[in-house]
C-alpha positions in Angstrom: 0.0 0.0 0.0 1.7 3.1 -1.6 0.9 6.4 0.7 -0.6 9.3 -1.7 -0.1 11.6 1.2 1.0 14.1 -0.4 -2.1 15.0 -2.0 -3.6 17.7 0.5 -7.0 16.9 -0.2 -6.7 13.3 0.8 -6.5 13.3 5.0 -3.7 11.5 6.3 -3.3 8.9 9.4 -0.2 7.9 11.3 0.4 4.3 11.8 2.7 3.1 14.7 5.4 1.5 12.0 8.7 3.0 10.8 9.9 2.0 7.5 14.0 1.3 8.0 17.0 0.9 5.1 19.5 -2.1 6.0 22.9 -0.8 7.2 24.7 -2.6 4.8 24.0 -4.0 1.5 25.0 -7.7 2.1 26.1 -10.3 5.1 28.0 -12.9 5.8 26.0 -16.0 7.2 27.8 -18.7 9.0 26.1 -21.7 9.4 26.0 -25.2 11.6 24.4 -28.5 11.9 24.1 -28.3 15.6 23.0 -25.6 18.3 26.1 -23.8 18.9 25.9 -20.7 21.4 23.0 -18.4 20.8 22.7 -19.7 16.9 19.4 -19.2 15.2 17.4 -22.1 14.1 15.8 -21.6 10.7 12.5 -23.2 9.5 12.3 -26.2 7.6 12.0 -24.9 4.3 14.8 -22.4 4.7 17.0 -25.3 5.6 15.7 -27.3 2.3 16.7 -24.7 0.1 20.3 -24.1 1.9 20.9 -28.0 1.7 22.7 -27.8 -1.4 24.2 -24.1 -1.4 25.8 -25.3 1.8 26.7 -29.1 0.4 24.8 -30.8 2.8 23.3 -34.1 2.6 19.0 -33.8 2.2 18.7 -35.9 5.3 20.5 -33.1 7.3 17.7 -32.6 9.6 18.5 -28.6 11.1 20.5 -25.5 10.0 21.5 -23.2 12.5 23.0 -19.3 11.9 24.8 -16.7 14.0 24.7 -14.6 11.2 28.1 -13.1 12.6 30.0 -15.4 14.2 31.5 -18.2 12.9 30.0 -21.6 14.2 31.9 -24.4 11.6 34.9 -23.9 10.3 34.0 -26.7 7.8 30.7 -24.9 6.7 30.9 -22.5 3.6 30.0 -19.2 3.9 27.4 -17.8 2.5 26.6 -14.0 0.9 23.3 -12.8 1.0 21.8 -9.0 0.4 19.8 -7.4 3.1 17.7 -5.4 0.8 14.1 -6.7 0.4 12.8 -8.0 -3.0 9.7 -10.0 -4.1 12.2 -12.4 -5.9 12.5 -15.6 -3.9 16.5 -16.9 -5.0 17.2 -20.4 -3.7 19.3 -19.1 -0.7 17.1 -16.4 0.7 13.6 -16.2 1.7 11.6 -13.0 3.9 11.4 -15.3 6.7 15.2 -15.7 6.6 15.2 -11.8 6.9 13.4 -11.4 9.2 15.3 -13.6 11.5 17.9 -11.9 11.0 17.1 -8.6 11.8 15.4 -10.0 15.1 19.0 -11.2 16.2 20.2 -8.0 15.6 17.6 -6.4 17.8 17.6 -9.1 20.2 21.3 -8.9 20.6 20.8 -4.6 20.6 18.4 -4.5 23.7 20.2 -7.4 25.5 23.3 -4.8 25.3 21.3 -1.7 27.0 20.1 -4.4 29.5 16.5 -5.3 28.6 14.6 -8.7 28.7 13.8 -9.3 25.4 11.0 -12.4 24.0 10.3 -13.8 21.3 6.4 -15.7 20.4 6.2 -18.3 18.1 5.3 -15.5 14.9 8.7 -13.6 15.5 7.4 -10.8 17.4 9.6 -9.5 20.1 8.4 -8.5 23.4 11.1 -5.8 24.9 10.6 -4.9 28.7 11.2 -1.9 29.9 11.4 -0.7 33.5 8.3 1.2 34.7 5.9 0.8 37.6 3.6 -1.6 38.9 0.6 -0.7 41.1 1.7 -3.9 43.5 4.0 -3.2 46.1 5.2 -7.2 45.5 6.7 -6.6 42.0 8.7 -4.8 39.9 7.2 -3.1 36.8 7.7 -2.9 33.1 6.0 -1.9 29.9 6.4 -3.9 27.0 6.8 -3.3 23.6 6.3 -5.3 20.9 8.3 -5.4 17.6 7.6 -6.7 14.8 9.7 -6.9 11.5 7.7 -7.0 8.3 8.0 -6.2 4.4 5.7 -4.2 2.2 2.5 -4.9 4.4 1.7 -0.8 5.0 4.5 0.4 2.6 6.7 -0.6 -0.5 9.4 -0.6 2.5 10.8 -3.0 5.4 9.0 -1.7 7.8 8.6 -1.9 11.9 5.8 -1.8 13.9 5.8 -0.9 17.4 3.2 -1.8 19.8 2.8 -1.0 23.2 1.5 -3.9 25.7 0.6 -2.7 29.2 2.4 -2.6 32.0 3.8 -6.6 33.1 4.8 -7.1 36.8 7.6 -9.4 37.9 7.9 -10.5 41.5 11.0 -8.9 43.5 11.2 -11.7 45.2 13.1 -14.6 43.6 12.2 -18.1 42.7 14.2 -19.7 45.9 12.8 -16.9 48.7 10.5 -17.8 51.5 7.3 -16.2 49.3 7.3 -19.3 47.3 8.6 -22.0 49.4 5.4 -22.3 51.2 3.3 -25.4 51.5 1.3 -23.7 48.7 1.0 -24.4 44.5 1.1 -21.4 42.9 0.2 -21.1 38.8 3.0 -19.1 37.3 5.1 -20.5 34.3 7.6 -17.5 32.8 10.4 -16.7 34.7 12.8 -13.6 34.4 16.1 -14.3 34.3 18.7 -11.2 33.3 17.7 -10.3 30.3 16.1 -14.0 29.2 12.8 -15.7 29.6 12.5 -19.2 30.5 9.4 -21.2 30.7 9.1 -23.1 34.7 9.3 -26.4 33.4 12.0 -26.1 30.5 15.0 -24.4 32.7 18.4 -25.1 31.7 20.9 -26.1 34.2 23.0 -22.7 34.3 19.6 -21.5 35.4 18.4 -23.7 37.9 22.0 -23.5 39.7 21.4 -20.1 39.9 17.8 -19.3 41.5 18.7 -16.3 43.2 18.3 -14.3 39.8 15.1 -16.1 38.5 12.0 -14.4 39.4 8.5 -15.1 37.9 6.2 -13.1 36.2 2.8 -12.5 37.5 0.0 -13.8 35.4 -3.8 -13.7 36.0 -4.0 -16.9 38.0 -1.2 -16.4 40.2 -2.6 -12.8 41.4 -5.9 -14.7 41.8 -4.7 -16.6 44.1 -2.4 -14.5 45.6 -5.6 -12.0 46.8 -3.7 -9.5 44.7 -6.2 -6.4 43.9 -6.7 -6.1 39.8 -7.1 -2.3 40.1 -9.7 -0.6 38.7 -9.3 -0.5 34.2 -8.0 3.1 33.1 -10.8 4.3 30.9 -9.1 7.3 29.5 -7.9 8.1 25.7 -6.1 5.0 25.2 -4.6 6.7 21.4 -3.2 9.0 23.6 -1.3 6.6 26.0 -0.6 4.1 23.4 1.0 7.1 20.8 2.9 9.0 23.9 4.3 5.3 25.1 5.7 4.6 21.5 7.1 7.5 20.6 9.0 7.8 24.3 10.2 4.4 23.1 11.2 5.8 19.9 13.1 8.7 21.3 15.3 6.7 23.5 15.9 3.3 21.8 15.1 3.9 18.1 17.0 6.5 16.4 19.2 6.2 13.9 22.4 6.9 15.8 21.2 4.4 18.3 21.1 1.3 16.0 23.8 2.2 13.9 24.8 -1.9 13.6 21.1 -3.4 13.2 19.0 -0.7 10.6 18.3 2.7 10.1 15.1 3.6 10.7 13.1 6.7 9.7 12.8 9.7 11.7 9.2 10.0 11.2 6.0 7.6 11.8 5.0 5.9 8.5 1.4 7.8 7.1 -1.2 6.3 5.2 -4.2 7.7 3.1 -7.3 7.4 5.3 -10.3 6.0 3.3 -14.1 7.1 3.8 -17.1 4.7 3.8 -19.7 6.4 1.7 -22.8 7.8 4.1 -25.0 9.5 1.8 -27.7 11.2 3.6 -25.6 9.9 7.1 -27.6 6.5 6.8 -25.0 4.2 8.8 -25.7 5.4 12.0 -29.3 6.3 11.0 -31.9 4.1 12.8 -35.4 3.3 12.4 -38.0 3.7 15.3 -42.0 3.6 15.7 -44.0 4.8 12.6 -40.6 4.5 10.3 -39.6 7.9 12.2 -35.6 8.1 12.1 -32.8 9.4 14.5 -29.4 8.3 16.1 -30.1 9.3 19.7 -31.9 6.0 20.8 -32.8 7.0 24.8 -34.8 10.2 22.7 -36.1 8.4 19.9 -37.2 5.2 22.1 -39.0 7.9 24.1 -40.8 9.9 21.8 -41.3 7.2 18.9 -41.6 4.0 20.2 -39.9 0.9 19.3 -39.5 -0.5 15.6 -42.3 -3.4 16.5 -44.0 -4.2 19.6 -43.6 -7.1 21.4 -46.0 -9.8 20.3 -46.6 -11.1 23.7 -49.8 -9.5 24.6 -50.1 -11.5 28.6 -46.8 -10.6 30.2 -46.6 -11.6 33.8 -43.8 -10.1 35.8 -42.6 -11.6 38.9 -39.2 -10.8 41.2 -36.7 -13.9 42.3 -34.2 -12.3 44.8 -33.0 -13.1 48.1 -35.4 -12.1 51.5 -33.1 -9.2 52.5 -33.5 -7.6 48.8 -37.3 -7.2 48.9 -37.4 -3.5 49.7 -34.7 -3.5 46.1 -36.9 -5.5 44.4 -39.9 -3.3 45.2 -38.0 0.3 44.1 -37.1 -1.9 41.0 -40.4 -2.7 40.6 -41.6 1.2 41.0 -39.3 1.8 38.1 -40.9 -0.3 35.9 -44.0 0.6 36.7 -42.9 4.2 36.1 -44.0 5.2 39.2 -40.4 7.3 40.1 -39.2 9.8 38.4 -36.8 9.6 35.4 -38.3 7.1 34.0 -41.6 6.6 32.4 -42.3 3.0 32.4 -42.0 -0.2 30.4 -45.6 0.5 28.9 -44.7 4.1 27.8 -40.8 3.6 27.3 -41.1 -0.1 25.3 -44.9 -1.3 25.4 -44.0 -3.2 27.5 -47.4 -3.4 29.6 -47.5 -5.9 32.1 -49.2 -7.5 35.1 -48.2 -8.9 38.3 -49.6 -11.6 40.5 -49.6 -12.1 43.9 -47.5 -14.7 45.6 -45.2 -15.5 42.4 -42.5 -14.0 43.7 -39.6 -16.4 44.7 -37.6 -14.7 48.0 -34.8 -17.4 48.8 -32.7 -17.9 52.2 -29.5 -19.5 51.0 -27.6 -17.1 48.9 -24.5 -19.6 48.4 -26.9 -22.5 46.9 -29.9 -21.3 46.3 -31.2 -23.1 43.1 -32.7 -26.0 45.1 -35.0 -23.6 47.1 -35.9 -21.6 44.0 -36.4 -25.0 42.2 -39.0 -26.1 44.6 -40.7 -22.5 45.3 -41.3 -22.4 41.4 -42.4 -25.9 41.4 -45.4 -24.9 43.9 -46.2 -21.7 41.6 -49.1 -22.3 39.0 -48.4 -20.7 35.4 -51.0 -20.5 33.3 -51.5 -21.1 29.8 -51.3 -17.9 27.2 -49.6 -15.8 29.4 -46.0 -15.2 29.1 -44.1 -15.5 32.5 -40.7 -12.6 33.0 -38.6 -13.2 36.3 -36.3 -10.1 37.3 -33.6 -11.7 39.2 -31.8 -9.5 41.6 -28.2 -11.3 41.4 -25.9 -11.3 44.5 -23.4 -12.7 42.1 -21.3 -9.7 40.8 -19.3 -9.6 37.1 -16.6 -10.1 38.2 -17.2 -12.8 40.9 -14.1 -15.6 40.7 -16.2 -18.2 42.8 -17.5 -20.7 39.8 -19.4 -22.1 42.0 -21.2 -18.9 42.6 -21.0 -18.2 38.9 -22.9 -21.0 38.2 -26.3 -20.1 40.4 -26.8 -17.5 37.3 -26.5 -20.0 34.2 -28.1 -22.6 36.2 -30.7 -20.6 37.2 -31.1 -19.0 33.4 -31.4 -22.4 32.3 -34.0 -23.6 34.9 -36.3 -20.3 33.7 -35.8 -21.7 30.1 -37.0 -25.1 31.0 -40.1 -24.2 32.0 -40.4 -21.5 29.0 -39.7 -18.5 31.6 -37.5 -15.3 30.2 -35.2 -13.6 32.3 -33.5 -10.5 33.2 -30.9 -10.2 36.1 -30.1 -7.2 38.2 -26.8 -6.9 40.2 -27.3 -6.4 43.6 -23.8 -5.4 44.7 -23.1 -3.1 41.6 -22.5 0.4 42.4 -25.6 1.5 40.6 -26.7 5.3 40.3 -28.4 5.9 43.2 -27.9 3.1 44.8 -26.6 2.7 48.5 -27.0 0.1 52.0 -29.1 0.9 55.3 -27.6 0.5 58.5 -27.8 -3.4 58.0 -26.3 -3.1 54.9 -29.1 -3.8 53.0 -29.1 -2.6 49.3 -31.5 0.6 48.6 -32.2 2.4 45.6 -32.8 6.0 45.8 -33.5 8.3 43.0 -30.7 7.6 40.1 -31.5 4.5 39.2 -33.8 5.4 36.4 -30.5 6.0 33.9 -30.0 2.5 33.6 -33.4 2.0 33.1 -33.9 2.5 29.4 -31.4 -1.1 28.7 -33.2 -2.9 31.0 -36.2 -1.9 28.8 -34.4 -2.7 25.6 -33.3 -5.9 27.0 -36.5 -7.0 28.3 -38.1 -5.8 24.5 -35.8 -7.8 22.8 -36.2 -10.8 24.7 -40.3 -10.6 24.4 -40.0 -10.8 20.3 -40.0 -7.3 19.7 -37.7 -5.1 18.1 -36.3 -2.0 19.4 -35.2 -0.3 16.6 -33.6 -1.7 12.7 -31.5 -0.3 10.1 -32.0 2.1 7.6 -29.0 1.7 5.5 -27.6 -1.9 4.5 -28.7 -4.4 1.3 -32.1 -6.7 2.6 -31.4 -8.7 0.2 -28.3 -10.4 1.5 -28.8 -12.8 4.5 -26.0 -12.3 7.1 -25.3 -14.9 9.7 -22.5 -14.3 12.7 -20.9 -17.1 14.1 -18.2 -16.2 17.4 -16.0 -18.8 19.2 -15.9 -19.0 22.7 -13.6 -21.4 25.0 -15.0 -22.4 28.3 -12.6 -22.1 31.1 -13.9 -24.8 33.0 -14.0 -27.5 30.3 -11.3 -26.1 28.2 -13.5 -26.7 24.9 -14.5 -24.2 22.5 -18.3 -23.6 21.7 -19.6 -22.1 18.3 -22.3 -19.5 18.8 -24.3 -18.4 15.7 -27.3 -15.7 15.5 -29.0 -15.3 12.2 -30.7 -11.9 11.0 -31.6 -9.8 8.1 -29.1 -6.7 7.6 -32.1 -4.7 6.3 -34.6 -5.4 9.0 -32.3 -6.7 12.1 -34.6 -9.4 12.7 -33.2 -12.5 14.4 -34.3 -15.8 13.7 -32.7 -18.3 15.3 -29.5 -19.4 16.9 -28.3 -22.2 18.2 -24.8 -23.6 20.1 -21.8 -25.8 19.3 -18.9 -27.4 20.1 -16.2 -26.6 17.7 -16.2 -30.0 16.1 -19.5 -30.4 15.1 -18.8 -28.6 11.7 -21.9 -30.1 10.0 -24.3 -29.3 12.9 -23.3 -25.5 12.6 -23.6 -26.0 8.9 -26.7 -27.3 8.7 -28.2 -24.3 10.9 -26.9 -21.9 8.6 -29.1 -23.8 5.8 -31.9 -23.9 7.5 -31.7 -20.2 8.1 -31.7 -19.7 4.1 -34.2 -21.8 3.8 -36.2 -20.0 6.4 -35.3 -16.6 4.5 -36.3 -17.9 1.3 -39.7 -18.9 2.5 -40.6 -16.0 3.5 -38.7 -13.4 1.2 -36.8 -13.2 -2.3 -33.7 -15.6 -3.1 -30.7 -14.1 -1.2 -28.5 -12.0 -3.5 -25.7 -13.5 -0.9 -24.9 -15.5 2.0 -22.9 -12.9 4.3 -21.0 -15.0 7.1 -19.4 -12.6 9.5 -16.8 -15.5 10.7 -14.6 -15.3 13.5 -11.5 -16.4 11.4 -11.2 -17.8 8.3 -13.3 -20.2 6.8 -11.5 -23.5 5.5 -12.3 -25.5 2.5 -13.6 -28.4 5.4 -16.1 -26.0 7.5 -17.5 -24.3 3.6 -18.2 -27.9 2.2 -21.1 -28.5 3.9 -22.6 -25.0 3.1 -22.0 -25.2 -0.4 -23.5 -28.4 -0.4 -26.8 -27.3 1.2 -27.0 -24.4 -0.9 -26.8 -26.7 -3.8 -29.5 -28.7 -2.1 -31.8 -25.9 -1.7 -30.9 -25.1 -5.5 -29.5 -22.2 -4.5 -26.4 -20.5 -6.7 -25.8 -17.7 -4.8 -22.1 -16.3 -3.7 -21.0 -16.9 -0.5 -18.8 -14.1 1.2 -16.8 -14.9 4.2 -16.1 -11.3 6.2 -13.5 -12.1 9.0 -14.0 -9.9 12.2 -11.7 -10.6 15.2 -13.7 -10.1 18.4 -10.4 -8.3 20.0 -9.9 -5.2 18.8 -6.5 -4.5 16.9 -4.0 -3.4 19.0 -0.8 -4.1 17.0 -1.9 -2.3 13.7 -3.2 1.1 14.8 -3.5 4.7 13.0 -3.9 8.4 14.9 -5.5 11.3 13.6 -2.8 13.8 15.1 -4.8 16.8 13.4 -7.6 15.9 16.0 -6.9 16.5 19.8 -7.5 13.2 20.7 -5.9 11.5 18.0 -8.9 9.2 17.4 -9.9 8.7 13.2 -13.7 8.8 13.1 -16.0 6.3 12.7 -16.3 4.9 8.8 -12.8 5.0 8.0 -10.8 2.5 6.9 -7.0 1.6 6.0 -6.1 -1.8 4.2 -3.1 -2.8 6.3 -2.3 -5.8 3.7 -3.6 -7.5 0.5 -6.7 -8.9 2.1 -6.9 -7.4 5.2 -8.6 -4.0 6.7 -8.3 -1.7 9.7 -11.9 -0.4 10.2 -12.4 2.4 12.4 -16.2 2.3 14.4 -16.7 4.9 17.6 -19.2 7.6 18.6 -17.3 10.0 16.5 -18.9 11.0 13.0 -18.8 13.7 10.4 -21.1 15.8 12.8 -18.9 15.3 16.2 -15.8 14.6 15.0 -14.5 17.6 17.6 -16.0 16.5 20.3 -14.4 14.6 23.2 -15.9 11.0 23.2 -17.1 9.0 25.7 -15.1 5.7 24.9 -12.0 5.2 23.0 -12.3 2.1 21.3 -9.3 0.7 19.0 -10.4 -0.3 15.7 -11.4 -4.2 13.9 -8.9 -5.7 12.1 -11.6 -6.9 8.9 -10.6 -9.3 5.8 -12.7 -10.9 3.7 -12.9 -13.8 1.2 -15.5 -14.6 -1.8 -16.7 -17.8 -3.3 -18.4 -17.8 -6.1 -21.5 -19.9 -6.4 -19.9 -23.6 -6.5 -16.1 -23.1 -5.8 -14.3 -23.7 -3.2 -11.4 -21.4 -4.1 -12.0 -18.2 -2.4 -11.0 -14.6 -4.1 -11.5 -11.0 -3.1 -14.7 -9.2 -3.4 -14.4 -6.3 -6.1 -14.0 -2.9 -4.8 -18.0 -1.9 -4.4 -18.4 -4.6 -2.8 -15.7 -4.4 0.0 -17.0 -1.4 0.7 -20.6 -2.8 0.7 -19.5 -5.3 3.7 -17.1 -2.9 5.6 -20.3 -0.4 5.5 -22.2 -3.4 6.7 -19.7 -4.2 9.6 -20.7 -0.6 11.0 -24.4 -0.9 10.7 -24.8 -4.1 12.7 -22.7 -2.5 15.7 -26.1 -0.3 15.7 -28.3 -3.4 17.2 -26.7 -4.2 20.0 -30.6 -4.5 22.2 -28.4 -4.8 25.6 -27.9 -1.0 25.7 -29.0 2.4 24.5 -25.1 3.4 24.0 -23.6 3.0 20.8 -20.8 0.1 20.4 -18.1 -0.8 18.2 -18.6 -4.8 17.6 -21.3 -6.5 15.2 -24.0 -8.0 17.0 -22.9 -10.8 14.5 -20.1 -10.9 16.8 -20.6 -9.9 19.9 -24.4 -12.1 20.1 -22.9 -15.5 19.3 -20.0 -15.0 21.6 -22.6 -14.4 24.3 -25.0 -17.3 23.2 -21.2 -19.7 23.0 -20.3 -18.5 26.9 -23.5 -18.9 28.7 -24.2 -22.7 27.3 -21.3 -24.9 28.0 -22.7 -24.0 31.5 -25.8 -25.9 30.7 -26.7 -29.5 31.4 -25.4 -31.4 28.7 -24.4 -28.3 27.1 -27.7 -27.7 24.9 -30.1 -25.0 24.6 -33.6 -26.0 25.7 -35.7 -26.1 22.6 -37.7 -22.7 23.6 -34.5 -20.7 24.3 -33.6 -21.3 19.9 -36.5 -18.7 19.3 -35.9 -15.5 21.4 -32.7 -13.2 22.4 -32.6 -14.7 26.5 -29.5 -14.5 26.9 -29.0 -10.6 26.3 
């Protein structure tokens, strides 16, 4: 990707790479059969092309380089340039490269006394001394390097990412702290300037413990009682851009790195790219009587929801535990719109609803209370054509670690489900607006409470079958299905979550759960949600499948086949959106105060791959200080064309099409009047993938395939 910033009526973004020239124009690379020092192993098919260059035998097995120090006197040496070229000769390769240069740097930050790491892609982790918030350890942000050619440039470039601050213990390995009668989970230890994995320690390291000191990891601090301090919520461009370019200043200059590269003086820029919005459409949404806005609390309020629930009988009842009764009763105020702030679920959603006397479920035991709540509902008569909502005031918080406790909720959720009961849960505990405890500590809500209000409303709509509010841009003729991965921590399997829906209306029509294996399950609910769409609109110009990586030839099979079943011979395109947000490619806006590009832009960051900006901020507020400070997607896409397994990219209009897509589908997230910066295609299944594994034999009950519960 060739910057054309130097046309002043393009904009311009700065990315967090520096292009760099070699030092000098060739090397001498010494080689060896065996490991000898600090020698580099190469990769398999570097060592098969260097067989016969270095008159080797093919069964040689590994090739080892210093790159500058002579390891076999025997071995020729070899000459190889360091500049970059698309031509692959039979004794170089960009891998090779790149290894090289990661010596170098490795060798260059050992010198000024850094811990440097590598991962198992070639990225290099170098840690810096800083600050932890825990008095136990020593601090240090990381940064991570990574060596690449011609991805953002027609240059070597190197990108520089900042990780976080890591802590490390200050006391070592063999110190009384760890000698205890106690197991503790930690695996990387800090030794010098080296990492070394607990289990794989050489023996100069284990007969010197004194200087070994592990890192602190999730678990350990976990266990350890250690507070995880409270997440720093402020411009995170401007952290992340200040951290790099103080890392920059002192350890990347030119006449710092004289003997590994010379890197620019300047951050590499790239042309920002616009999605088309005529008429501001992709943040435009649709409420009652087709009115349109993009403030959802105000148009919710004044318009109505998109459709009404169909559930005409809605009986409301609290499950909560005896000392939350006088909560459950303020709760119930609000919904009744009898305090001020809010207006109701009849006014606010249509949501009009009835109550009936002794329903309520008020439980003793708050460590194990699913027994007592089992039997209480078991006594409770529900009658027929009247649909039955529970508001469960939790005692279980977020971020509870108990998985015990953990479980009353999906246990619970899943009990409600059984017997064809939605659900909505409250947080006791959370420090809610206008919340705060009696003299017996007893949790009361005071005025305040009503801002949280309206996405408890929107939640509740959504899971009775209606439909807050739908799209007015996007194509309703392509069917779009999400499908999210989660891994469950307690079974260490992964689950597949899918929810279908119609980019033009936002309607969801089924969903369903998997284990990752069972490929032609999950492909056979993705047929049966064309099939569904087809019976009840037009053929599908396209099958959109917003996927959380990409889709093999194995895993597209069974699709195509259905399709072919259904007599369908439509395209299928294949949109890749990771869940986690990019945090190794990123761009700034440094013409804007704080440094954030606006929503709708987009840089390609390879061939096939995109960096798509979606926040709060639009043509309209692009000068205003947002709320959040999300980082961007990282988006890439392949297309099959109707029968073929061979996948190609989608022409330009329709790239666009898709990323513009991607944006509008962050606008029906029903959880919450605020805007986000995910798909629903991603962030629903995800949700759907981590509540089930906690399920009895992992399966949703029939009922639960048919409505949004678990929002």
């Amino acid at each position: 990707m060739k910057s054309d910033c130097y046309n002043m009526e393009k904009k311009c973004l700065t990315l967090n790479a520096l292009n760099f020239r070699p030092v000098q124009p060739e090397l001498s690379c010494y080689f060896a059969t065996r490991p000898v020092g600090e020698a580099l192993k190469l990769a398999d098919y570097e060592t098969e092309r260097l067989l016969p260059l270095l008159h080797l035998p093919a069964h040689t097995k590994a090739l080892y380089t210093t790159f500058d120090v002579k390891a076999d006197s025997d071995m020729p040496v070899l000459t190889m340039s360091t500049e970059y070229t698309d031509d692959v000769t039979p004794c170089w390769t960009r891998g090779f490269l790149k290894n090289y240069y990661l010596y170098k740097l490795t060798h260059y930050f050992r010198s000024k006394g850094l811990p440097v790491q590598t991962n198992l892609i070639s990225d290099m982790d170098v840690w810096v001394p800083g600050t932890s918030v825990l008095k136990e350890c020593n601090g240090y942000r990381v940064f991570r390097l990574r060596v690449q050619f011609a991805r953002l440039s027609d240059k070597p470039e190197l990108l520089i990412s900042y990780d976080g601050v890591h802590s490390v213990f200050k006391e070592s390995l063999n110190s009384a702290f760890f000698s205890g009668d106690r197991e503790l989970s930690f695996s990387k230890l800090l030794y010098g300037t080296e990492f070394f994995r607990y289990n794989d320690l050489p023996d100069r390291v284990r007969r010197d413990t004194d200087r070994l000191f592990p890192c602190l990891n999730k678990a350990l601090q976990h266990e350890l009682k250690m507070p995880f301090g409270i997440p720093d919520k402020s411009n995170r461009y401007k952290r992340y851009r200040n951290e790099i370019e103080e890392f920059r200043q002192q350890y990347l200059l030119p006449e710092h790195m004289a003997d590994v590269m010379i890197p620019d003086t300047e951050w590499l820029q790239c042309t920002q790219q616009r999605l088309p919005n005529p008429g501001h459409k992709l943040d435009m949404l649709v409420f009652g009587n087709n009115k349109t806005g993009r403030d959802i609390n105000s148009c919710l309020k004044y318009n109505g929801p998109k459709v009404y629930s169909p559930e005409q009988h809605v009986v409301l009842f609290f499950i909560c535990r005896e000392k939350d009764v006088a909560m459950a009763a303020a709760v119930y105020q609000y919904l009744k719109g009898e305090r001020s702030g809010f207006e109701g679920l009849g006014k606010y959603a249509g949501i009009n609803f009835q109550t009936s006397k002794g329903l309520s479920v008020y439980f003793a035991d708050t460590d194990d209370p699913l027994l007592q709540i089992s039997r209480e509902l078991d006594k409770r008569e529900f009658e027929t054509g009247k649909t039955y909502f529970a508001i469960y005031l939790s005692p279980v918080g977020k971020w509870e670690k108990s998985a015990r406790k953990k479980a009353v909720y999906y246990k619970l959720k899943e009990e409600l489900l059984h017997r064809g009961i939605l659900s909505q849960s409250i947080e006791v505990d959370k420090n809610w607006p206008g919340r705060r405890t009696d003299s017996n500590n007893v949790a009361v809500l005071k005025e305040g409470f009503h801002y949280y209000m309206p996405n408890i409303a929107v939640a509740m709509l959504a899971k009775l079958g209606g439909t807050p509010w739908s799209l007015a841009s996007g194509s309703i003729h392509d069917l779009v299905i999400g499908i999210s991965a989660f891994r469950s921590a307690d079974t260490q399997k992964k689950y597949l979550g899918s929810a279908f829906c119609f980019s033009g209306e936002g309607r969801f029509y089924g969903f369903d759960c998997f284990r990752s294996s069972q490929t032609d399950e999950l492909a056979g609910s993705i047929i049966m949600a064309v099939r569904r769409y087809c019976n009840e609109n037009a053929q599908p110009e396209k099958l959109v499948i917003h996927f959380y990586k990409t889709l093999s030839k194995k895993e597209l099979k069974p699709i195509e086949s259905g399709l072919a079943r259904l007599g369908l011979k439509i395209p299928v395109v294949v949109v890749t959106v990771n869940k986690s947000f990019s945090q190794d490619v990123l761009a700034f806006d440094t013409d804007s105060e704080h440094l954030m590009p606006a929503s709708y832009s987009y840089i390609p960051v390879n061939r096939t791959q995109y960096l798509l900006f979606n926040n709060s901020l639009t043509d309209d507020t692009s000068k205003e200080t947002p709320r959040r400070f999300p980082f961007p997607m990282k988006v890439s896409m392949q297309y099959f064309a109707a029968g073929s397994e061979v996948s190609t990219q989608p022409e330009a209009d329709m790239r666009v099409e898709l990323l513009s897509q991607i944006c509008s589908f962050s606008q029906l997230y029903w959880k919450s009047v605020s805007s986000q910066s995910l798909p629903v295609t991603v962030k629903y299944p995800e949700m759907l993938a981590q509540i089930v594994p906690n399920f009895g034999n992992a399966e949703i009950p029939g009922a639960g395939r048919e409505r949004l519960w678990f929002l």
